[in-house]
N, CA, C and O atoms as a Tinker XYZ file with bonds, in Angstrom:
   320  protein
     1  N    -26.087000  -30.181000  -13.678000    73     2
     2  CA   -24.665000  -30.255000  -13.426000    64     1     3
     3  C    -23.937000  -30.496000  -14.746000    63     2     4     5
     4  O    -24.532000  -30.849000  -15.764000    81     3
     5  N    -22.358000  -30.248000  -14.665000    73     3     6
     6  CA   -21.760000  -30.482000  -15.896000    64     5     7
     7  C    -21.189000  -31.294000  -15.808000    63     6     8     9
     8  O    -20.623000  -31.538000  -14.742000    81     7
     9  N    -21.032000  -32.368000  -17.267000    73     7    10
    10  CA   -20.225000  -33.691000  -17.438000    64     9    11
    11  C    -19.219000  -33.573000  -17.011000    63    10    12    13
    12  O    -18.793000  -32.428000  -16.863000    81    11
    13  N    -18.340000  -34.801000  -16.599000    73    11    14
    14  CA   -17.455000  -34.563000  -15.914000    64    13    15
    15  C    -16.511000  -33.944000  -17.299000    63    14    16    17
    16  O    -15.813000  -33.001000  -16.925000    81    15
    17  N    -16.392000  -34.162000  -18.322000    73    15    18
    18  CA   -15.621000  -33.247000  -19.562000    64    17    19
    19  C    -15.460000  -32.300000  -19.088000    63    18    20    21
    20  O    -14.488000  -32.092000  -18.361000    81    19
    21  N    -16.321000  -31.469000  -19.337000    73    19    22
    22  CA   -16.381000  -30.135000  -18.952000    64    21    23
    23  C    -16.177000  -29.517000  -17.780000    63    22    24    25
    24  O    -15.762000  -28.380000  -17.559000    81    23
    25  N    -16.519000  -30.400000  -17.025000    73    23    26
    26  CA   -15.734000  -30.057000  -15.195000    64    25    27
    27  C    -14.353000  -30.238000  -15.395000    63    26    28    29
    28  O    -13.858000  -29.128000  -15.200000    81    27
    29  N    -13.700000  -30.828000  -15.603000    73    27    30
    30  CA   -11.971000  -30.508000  -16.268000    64    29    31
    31  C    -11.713000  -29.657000  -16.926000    63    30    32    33
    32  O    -10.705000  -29.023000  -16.613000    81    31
    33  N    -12.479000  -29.233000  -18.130000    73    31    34
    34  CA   -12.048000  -28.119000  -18.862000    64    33    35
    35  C    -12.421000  -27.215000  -17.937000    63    34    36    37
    36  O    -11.395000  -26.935000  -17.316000    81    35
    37  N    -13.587000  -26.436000  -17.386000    73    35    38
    38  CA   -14.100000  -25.549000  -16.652000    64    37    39
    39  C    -12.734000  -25.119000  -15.604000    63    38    40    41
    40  O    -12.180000  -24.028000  -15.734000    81    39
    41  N    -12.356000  -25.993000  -14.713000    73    39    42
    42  CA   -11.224000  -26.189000  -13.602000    64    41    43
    43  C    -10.210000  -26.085000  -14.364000    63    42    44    45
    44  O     -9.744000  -24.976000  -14.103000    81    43
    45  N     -9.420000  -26.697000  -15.357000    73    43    46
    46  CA    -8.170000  -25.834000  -16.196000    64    45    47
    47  C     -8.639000  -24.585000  -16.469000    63    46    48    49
    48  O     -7.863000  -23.809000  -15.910000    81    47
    49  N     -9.621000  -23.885000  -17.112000    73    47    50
    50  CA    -9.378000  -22.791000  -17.364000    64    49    51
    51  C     -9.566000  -22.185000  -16.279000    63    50    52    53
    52  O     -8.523000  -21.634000  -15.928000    81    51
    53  N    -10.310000  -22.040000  -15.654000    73    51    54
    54  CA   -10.408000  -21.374000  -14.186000    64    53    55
    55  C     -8.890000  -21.490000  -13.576000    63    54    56    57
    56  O     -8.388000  -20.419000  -13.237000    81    55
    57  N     -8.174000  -22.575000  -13.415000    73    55    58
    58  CA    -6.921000  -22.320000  -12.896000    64    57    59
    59  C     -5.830000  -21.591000  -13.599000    63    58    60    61
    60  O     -4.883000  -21.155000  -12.945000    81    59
    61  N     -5.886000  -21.460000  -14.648000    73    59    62
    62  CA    -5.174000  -20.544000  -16.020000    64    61    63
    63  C     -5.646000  -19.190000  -15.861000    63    62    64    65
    64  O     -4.755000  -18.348000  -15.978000    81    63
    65  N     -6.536000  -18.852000  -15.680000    73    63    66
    66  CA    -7.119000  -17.375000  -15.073000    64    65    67
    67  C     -6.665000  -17.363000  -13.847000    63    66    68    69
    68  O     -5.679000  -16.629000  -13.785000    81    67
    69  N     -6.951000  -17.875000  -12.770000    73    67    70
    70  CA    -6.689000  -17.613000  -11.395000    64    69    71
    71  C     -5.308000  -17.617000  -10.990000    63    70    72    73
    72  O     -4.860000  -16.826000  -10.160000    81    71
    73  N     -4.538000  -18.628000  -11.656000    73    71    74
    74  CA    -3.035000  -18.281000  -11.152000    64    73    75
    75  C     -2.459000  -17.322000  -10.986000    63    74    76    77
    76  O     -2.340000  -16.977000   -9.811000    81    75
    77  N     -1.930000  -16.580000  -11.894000    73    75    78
    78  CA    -1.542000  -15.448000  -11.702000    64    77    79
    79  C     -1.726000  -14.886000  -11.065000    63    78    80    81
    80  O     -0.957000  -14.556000  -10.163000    81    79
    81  N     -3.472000  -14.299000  -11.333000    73    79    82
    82  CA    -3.697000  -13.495000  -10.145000    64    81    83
    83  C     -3.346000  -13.573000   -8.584000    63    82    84    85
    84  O     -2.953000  -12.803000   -7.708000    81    83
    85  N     -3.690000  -14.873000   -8.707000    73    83    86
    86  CA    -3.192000  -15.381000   -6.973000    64    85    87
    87  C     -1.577000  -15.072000   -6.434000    63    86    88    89
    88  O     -1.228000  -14.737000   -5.302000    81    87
    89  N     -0.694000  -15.314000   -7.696000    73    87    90
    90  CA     0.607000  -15.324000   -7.318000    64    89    91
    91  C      0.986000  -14.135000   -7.642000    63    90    92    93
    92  O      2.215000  -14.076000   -7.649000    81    91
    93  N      0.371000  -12.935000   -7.976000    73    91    94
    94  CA     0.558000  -11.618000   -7.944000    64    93    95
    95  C      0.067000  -10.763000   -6.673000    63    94    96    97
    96  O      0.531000   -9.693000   -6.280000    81    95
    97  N     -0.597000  -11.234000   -6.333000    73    95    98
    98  CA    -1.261000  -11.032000   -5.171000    64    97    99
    99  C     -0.790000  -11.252000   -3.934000    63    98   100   101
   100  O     -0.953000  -10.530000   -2.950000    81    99
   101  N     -0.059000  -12.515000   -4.021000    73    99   102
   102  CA     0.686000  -12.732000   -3.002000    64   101   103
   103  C      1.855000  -12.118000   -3.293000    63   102   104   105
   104  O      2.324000  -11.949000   -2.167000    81   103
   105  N      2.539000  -11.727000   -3.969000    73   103   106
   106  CA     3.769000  -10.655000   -4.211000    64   105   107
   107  C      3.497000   -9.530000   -3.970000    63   106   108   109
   108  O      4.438000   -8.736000   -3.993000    81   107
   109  N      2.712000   -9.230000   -3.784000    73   107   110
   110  CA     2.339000   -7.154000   -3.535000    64   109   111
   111  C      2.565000   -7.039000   -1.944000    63   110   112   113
   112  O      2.491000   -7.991000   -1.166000    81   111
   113  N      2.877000   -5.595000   -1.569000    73   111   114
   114  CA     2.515000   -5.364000    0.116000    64   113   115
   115  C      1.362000   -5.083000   -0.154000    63   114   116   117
   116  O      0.888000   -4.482000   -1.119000    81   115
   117  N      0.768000   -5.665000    0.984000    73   115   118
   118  CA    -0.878000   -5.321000    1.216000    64   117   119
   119  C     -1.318000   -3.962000    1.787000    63   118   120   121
   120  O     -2.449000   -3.762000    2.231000    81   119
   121  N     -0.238000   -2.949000    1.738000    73   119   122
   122  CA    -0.654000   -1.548000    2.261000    64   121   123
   123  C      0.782000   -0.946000    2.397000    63   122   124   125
   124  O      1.807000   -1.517000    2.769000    81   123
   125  N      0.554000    0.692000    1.901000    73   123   126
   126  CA     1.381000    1.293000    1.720000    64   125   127
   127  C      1.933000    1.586000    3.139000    63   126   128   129
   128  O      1.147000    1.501000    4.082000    81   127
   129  N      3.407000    1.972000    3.393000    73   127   130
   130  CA     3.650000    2.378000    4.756000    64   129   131
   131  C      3.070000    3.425000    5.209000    63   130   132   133
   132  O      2.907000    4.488000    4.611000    81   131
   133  N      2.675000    3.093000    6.504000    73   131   134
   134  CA     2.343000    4.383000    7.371000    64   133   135
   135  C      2.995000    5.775000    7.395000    63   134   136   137
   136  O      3.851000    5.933000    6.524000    81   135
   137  N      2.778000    6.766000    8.175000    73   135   138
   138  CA     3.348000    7.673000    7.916000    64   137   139
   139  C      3.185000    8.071000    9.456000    63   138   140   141
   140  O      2.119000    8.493000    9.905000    81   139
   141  N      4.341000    7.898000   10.223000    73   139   142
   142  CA     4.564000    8.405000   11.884000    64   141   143
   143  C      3.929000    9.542000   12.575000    63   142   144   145
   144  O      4.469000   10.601000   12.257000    81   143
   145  N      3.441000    9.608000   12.998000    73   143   146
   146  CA     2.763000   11.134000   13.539000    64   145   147
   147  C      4.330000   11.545000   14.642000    63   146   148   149
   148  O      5.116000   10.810000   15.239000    81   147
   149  N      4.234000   13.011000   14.504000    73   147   150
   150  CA     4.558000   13.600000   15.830000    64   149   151
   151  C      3.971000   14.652000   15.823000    63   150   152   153
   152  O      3.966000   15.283000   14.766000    81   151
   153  N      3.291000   15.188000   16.978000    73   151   154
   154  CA     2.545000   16.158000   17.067000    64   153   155
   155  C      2.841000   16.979000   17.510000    63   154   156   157
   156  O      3.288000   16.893000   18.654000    81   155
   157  N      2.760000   18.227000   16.861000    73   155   158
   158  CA     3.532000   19.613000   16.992000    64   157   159
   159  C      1.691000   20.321000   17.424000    63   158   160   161
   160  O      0.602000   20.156000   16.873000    81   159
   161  N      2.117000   21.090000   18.611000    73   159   162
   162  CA     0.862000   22.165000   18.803000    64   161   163
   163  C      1.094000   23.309000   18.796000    63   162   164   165
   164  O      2.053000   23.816000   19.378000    81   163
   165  N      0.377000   23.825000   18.231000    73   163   166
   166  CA     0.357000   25.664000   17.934000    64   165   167
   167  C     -1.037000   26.016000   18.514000    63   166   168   169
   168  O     -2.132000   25.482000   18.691000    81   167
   169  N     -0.217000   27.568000   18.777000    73   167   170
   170  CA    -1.560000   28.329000   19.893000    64   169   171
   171  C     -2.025000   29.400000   19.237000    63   170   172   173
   172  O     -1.199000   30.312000   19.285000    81   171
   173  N     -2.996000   29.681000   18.644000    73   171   174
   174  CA    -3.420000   30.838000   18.040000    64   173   175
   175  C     -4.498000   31.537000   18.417000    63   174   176   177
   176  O     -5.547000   31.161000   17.893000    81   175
   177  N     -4.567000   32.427000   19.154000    73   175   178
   178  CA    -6.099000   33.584000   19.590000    64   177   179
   179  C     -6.160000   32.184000   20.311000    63   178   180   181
   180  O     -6.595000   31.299000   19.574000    81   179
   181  N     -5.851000   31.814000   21.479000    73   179   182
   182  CA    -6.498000   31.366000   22.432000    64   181   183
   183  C     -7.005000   29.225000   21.720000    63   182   184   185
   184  O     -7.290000   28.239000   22.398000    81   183
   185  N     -6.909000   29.352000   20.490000    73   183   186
   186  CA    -6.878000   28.008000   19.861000    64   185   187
   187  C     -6.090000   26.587000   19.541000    63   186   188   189
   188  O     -5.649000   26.317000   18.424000    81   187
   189  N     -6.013000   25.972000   20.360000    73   187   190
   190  CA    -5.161000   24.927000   20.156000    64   189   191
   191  C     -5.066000   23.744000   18.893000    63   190   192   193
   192  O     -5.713000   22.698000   18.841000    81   191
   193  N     -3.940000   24.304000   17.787000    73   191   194
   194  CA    -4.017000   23.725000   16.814000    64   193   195
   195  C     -3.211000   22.780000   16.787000    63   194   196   197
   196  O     -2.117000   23.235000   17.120000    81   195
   197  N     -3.127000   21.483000   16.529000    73   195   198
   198  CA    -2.242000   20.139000   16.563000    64   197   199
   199  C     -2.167000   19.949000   15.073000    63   198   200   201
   200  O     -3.157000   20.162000   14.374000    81   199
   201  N     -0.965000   19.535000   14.543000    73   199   202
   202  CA    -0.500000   19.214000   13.163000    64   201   203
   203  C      0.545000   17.529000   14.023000    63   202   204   205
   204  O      1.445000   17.440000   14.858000    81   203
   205  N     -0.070000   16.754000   13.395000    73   203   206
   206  CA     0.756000   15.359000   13.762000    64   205   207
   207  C      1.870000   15.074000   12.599000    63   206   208   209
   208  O      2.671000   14.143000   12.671000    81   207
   209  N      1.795000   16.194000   11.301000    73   207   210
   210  CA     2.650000   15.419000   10.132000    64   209   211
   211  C      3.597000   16.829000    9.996000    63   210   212   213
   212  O      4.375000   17.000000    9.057000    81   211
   213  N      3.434000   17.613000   10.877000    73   211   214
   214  CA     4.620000   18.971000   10.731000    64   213   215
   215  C      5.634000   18.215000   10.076000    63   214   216   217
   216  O      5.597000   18.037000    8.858000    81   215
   217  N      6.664000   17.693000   10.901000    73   215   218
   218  CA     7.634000   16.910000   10.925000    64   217   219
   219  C      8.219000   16.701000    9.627000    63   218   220   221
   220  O      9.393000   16.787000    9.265000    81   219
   221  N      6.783000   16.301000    8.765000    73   219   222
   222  CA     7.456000   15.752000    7.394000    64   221   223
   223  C      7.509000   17.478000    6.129000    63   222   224   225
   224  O      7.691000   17.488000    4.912000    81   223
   225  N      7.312000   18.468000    6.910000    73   223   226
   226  CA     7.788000   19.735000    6.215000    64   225   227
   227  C      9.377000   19.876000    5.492000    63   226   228   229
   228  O      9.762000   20.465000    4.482000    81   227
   229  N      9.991000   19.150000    6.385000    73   227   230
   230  CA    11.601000   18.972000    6.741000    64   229   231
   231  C     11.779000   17.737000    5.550000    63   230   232   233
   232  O     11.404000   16.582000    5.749000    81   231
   233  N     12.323000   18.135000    4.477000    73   231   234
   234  CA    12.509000   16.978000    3.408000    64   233   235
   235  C     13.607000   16.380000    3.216000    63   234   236   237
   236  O     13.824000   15.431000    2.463000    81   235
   237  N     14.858000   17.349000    4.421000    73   235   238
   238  CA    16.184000   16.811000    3.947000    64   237   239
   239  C     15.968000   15.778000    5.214000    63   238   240   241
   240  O     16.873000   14.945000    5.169000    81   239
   241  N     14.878000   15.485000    6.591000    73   239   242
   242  CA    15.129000   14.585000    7.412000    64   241   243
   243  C     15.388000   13.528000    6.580000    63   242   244   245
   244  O     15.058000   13.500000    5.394000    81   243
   245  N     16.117000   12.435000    7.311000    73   243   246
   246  CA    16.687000   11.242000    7.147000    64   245   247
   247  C     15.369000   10.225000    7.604000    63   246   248   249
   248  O     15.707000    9.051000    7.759000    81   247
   249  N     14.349000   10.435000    7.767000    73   247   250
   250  CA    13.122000   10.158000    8.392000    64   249   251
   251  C     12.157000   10.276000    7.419000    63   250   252   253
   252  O     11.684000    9.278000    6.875000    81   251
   253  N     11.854000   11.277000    7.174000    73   251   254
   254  CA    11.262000   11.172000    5.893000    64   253   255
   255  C     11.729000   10.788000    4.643000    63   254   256   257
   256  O     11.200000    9.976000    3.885000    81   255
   257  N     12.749000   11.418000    4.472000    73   255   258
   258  CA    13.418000   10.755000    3.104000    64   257   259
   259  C     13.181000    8.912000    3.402000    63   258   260   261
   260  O     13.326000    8.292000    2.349000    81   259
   261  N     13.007000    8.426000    4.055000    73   259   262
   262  CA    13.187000    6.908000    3.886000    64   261   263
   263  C     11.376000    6.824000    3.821000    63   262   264   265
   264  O     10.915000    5.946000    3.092000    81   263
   265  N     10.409000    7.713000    4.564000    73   263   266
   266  CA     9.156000    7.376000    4.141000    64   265   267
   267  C      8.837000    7.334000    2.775000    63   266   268   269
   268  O      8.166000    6.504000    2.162000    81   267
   269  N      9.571000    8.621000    2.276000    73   267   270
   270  CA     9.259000    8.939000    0.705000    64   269   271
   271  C      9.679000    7.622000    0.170000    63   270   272   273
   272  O      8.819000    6.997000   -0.450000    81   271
   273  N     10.707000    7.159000    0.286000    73   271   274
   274  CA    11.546000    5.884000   -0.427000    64   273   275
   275  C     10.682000    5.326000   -0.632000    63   274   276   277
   276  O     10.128000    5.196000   -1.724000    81   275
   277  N     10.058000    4.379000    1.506000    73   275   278
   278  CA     9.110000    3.296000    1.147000    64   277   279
   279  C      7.502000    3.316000    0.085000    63   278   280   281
   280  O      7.030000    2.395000   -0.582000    81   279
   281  N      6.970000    4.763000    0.286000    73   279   282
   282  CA     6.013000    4.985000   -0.450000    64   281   283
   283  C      6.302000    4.220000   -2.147000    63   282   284   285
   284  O      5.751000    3.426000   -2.909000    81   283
   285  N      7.252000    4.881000   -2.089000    73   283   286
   286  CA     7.611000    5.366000   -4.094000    64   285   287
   287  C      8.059000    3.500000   -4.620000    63   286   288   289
   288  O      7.936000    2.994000   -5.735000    81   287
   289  N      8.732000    2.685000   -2.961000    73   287   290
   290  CA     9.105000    1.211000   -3.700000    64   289   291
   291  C      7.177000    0.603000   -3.626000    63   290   292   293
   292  O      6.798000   -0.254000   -4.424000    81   291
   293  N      6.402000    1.088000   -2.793000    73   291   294
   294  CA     5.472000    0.231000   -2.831000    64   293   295
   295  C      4.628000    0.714000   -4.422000    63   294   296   297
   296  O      4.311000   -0.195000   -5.190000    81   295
   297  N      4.354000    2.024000   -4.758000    73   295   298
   298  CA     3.572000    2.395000   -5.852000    64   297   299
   299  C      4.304000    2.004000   -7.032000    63   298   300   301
   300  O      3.554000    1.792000   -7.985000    81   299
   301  N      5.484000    1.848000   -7.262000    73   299   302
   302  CA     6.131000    0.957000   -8.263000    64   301   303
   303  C      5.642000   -0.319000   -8.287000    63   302   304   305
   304  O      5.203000   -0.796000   -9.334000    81   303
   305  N      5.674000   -1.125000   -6.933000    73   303   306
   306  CA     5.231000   -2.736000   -6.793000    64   305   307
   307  C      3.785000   -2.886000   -7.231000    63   306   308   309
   308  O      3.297000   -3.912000   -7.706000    81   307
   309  N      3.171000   -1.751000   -7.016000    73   307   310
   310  CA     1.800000   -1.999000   -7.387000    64   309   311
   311  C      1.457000   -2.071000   -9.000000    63   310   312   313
   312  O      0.785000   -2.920000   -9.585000    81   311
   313  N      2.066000   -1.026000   -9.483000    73   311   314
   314  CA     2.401000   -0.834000  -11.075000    64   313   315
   315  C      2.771000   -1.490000  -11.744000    63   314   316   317
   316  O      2.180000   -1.569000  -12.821000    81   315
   317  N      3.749000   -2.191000  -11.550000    73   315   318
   318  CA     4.892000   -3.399000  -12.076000    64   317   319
   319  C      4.083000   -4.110000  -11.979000    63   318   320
   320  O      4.270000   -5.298000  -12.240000    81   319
């Protein structure tokens, strides 16, 4: 085991490393936003094709434009 000296120093520096990290960590979202399904089906030769993210083809929606937003504030937060 280590003197108690060094168990103080050991535990300051360990807490001088770990802070941050911890309090950066707790500042981040823990996951980027989802992205809504609606499911559009198409019929081709007898094949039933489902697309759940058609929807976001449409870039002027007011729906997506706010997904794009939340994406672009979280990959900044992650960066920063």
């Amino acid at each position: 085991m280590y003197p108690p000296a060094a168990r103080r120093i050991l535990l300051a520096v360990s807490t001088l490393i770990l802070a941050p990290a911890t309090s950066l960590c707790q500042t981040l979202p823990t996951a980027p936003p989802p992205a809504p399904t609606r499911v559009v089906v198409d019929e081709y030769y007898g094949n039933r094709i489902e697309d759940p993210y058609r929807y976001m083809e449409d870039l002027k929606s007011s729906e997506v434009q706010a997904w794009f937003k939340a994406q672009n504030d979280y990959t900044r937060s992650v960066l920063a």
